[in-house]
N, CA and C atoms as a LAMMPS dump frame, in Angstrom:
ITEM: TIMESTEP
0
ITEM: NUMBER OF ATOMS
276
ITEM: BOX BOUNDS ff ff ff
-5.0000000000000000e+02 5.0000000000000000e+02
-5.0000000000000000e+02 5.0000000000000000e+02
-5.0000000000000000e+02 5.0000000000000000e+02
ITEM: ATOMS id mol type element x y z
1 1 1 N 21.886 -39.43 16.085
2 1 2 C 21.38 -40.066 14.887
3 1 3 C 20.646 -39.032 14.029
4 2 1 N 21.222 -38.9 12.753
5 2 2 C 20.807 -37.996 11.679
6 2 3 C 19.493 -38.63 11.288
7 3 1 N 18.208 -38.062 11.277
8 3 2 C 17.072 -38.355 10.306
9 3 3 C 16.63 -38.337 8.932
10 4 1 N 17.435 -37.618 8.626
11 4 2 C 17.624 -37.187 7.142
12 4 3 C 19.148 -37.115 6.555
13 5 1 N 18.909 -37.584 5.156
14 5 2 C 20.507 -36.929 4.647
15 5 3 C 20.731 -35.814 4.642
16 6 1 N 22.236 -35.356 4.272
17 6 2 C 22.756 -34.548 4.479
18 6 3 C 21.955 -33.581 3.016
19 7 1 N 22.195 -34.344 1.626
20 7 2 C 22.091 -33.735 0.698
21 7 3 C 20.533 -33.32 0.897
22 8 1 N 19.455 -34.104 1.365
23 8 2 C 17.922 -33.826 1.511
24 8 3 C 18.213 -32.433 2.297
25 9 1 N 18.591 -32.145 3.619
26 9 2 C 18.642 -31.212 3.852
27 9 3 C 19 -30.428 3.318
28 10 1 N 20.188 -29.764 2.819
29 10 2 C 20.268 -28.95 2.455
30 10 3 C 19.932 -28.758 0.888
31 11 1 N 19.218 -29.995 0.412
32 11 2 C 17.982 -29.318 -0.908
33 11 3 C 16.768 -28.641 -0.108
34 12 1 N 16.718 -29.133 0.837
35 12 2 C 15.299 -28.243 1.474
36 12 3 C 15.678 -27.117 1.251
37 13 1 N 17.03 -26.847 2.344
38 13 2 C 17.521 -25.079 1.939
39 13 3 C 17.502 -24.494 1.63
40 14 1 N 17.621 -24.853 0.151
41 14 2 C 17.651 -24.278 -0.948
42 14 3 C 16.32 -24.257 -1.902
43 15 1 N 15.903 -25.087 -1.42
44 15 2 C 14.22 -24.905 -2.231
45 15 3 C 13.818 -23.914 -0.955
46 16 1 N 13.536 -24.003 0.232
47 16 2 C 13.203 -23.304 1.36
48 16 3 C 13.904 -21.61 0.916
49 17 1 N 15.055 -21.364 0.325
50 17 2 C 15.374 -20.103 0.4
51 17 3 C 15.202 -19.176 -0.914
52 18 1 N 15.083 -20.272 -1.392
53 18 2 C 14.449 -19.951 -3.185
54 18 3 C 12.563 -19.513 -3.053
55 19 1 N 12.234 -20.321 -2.008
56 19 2 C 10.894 -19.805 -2.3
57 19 3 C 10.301 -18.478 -1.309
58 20 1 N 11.609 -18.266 -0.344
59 20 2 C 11.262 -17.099 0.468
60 20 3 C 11.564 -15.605 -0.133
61 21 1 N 12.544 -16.3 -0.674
62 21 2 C 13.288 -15.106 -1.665
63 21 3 C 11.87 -14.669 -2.727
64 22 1 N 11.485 -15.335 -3.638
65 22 2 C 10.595 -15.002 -4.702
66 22 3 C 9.572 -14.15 -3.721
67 23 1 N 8.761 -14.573 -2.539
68 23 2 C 7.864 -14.439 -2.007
69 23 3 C 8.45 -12.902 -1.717
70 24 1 N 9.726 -12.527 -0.898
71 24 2 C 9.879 -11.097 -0.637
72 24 3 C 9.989 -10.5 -1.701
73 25 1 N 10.177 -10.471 -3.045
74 25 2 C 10.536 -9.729 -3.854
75 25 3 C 8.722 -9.86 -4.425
76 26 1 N 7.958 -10.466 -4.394
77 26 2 C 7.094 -10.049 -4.88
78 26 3 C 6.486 -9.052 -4.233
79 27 1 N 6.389 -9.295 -2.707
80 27 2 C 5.922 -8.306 -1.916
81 27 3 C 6.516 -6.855 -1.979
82 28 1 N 7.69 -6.872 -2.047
83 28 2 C 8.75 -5.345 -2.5
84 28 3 C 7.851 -4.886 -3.465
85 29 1 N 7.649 -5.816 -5.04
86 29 2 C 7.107 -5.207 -6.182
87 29 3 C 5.735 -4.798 -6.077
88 30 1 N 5.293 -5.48 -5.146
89 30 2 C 3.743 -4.743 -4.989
90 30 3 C 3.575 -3.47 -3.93
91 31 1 N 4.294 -3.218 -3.348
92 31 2 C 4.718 -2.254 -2.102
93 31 3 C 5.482 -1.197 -2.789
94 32 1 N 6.47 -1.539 -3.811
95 32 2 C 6.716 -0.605 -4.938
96 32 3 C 5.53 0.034 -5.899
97 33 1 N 4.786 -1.002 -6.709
98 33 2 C 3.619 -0.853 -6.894
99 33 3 C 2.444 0.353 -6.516
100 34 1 N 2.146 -0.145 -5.645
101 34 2 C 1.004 0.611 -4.577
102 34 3 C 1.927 2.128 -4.603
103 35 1 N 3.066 2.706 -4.752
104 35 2 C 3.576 4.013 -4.183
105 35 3 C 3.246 4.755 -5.687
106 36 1 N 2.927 3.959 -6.555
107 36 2 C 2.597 4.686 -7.564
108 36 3 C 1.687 5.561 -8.116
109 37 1 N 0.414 4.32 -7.261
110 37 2 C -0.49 5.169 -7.373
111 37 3 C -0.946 5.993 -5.933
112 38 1 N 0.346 6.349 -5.6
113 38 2 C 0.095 7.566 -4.21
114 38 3 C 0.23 9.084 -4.85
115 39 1 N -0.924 9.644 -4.756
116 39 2 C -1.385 11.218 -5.063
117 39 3 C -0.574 12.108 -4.163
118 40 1 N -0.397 13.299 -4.468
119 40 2 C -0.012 14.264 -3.522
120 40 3 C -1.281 14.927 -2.93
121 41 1 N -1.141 16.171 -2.262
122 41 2 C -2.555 16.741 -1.923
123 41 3 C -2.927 17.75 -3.375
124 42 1 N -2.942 17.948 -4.027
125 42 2 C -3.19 18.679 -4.823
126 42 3 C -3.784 17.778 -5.955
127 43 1 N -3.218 16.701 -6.199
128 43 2 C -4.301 15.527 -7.139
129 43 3 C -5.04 15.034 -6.402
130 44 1 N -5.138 14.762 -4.953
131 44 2 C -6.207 14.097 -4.591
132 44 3 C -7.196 14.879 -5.042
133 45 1 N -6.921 16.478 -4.046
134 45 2 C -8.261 17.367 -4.375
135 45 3 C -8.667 17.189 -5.684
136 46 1 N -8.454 17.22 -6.981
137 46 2 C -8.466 17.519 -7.944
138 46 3 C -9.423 16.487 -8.64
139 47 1 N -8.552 14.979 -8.153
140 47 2 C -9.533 13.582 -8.238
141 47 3 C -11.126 13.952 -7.312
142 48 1 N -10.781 14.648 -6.576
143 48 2 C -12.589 14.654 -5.656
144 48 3 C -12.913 15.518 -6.175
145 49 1 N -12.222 16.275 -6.971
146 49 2 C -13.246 17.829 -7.796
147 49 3 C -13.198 19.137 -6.721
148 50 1 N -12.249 19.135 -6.009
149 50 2 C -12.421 20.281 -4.881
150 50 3 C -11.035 20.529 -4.906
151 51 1 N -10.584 22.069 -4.335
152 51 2 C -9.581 22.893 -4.247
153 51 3 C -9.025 21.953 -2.846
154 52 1 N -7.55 22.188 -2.91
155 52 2 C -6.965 21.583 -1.414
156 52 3 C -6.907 22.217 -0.457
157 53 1 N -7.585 23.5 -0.378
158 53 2 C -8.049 23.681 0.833
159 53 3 C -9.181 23.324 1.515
160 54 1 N -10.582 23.188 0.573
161 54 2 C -11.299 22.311 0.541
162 54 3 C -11.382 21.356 1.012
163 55 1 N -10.741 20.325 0.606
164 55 2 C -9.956 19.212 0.708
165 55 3 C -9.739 19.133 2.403
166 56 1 N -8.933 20.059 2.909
167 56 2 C -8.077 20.352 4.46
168 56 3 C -9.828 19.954 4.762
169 57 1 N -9.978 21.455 4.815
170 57 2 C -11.525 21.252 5.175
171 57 3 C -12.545 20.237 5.794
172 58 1 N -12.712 19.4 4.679
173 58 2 C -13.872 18.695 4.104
174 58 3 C -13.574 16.993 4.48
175 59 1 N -12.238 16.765 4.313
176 59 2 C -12.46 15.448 3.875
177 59 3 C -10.73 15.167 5.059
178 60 1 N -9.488 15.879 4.757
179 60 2 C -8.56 15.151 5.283
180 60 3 C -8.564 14.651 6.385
181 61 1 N -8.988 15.339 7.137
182 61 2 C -8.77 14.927 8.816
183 61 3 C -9.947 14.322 9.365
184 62 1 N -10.955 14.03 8.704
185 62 2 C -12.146 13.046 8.904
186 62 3 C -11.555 11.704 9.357
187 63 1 N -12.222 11.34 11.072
188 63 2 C -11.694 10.427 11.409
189 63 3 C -11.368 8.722 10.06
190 64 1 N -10.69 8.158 10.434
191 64 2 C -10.062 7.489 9.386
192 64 3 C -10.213 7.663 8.195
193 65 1 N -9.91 8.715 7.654
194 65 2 C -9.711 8.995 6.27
195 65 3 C -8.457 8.495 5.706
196 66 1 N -8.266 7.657 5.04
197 66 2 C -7.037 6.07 4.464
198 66 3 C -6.067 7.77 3.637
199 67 1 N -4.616 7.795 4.283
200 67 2 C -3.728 7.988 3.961
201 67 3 C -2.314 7.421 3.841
202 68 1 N -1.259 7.699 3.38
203 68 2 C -0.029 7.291 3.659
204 68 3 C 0.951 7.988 3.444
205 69 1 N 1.846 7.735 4.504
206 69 2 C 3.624 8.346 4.867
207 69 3 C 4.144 8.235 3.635
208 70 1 N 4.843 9.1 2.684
209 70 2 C 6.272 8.201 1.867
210 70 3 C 6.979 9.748 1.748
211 71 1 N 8.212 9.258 2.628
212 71 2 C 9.02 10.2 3.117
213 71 3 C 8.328 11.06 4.37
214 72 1 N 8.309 12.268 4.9
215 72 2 C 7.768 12.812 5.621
216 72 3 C 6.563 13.353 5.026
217 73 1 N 5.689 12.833 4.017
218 73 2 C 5.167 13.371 3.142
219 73 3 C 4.052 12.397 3.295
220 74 1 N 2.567 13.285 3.607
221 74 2 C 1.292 12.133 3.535
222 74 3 C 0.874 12.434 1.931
223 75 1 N 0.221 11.475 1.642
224 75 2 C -0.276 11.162 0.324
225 75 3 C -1.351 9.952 0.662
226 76 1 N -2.083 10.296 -0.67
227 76 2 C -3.162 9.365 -0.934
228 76 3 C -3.508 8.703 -1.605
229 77 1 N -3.842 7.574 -1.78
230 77 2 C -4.582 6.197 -2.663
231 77 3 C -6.154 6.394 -3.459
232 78 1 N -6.249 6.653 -4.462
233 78 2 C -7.51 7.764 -4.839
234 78 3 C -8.595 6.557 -4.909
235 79 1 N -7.626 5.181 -5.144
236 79 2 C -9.112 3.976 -4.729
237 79 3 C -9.894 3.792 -3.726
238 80 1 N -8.629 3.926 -2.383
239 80 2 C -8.732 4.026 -1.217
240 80 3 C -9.929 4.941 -0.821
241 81 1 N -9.651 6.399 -1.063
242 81 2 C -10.266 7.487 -0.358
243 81 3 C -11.639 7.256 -1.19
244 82 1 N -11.488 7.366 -2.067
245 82 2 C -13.011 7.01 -3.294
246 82 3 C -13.578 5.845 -2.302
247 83 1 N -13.19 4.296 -1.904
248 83 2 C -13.941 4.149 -1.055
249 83 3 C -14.315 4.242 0.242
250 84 1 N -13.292 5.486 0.885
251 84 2 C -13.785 5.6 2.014
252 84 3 C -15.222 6.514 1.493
253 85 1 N -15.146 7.66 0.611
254 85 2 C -16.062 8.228 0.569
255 85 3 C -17.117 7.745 -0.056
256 86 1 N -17.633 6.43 -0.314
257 86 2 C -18.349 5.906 -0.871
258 86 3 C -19.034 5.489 0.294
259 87 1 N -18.139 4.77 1.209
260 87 2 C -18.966 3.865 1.964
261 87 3 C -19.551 5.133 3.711
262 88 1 N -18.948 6.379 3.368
263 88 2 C -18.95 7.118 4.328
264 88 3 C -20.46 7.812 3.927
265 89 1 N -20.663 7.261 2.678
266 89 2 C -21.985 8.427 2.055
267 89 3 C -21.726 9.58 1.885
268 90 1 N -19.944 9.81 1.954
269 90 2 C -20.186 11.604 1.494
270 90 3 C -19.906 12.123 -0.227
271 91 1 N -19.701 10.798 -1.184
272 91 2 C -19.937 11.07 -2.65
273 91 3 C -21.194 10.169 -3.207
274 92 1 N -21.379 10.208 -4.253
275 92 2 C -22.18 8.991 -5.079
276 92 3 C -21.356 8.136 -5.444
């Protein structure tokens, strides 16, 4: 014994696959988004006011210091690191 019609179901479907769909593509566009504003090492330094060796130095390898992969390639989020170094006390 069917509980539902046939046509109810498969409007769910389709409202159900219509709204998963929108939902991944927004997430893509914000995940697209976010890679934009990923720095190389040479603008980060530049955003903190210090040379990238400096940079090596001073700040990269500081336990959780917020980076990211894109390609084999780390890069950085200058909101991100601005508040790690905010809340780390090592800028104003």
């Amino acid at each position: 014994m069917n509980l539902f019609a046939t046509d109810f179901v498969n409007s769910f479907k389709e409202m159900l696959k219509s709204v998963l769909t929108k939902a991944i593509h927004e997430i893509l566009d914000e995940i697209n988004d976010e890679e934009k504003f990923l720095l190389n090492r040479k603008e980060i330094s530049a955003a903190i006011g210090c040379d990238p060796d400096t940079f090596d130095k001073s700040f990269r390898y500081l336990d959780g210091f917020p980076y990211h992969i894109k390609g084999n390639t780390e890069c950085w989020n200058k909101k991100e690191v601005f508040e790690y170094l905010h809340k780390h006390k090592l800028i104003r």
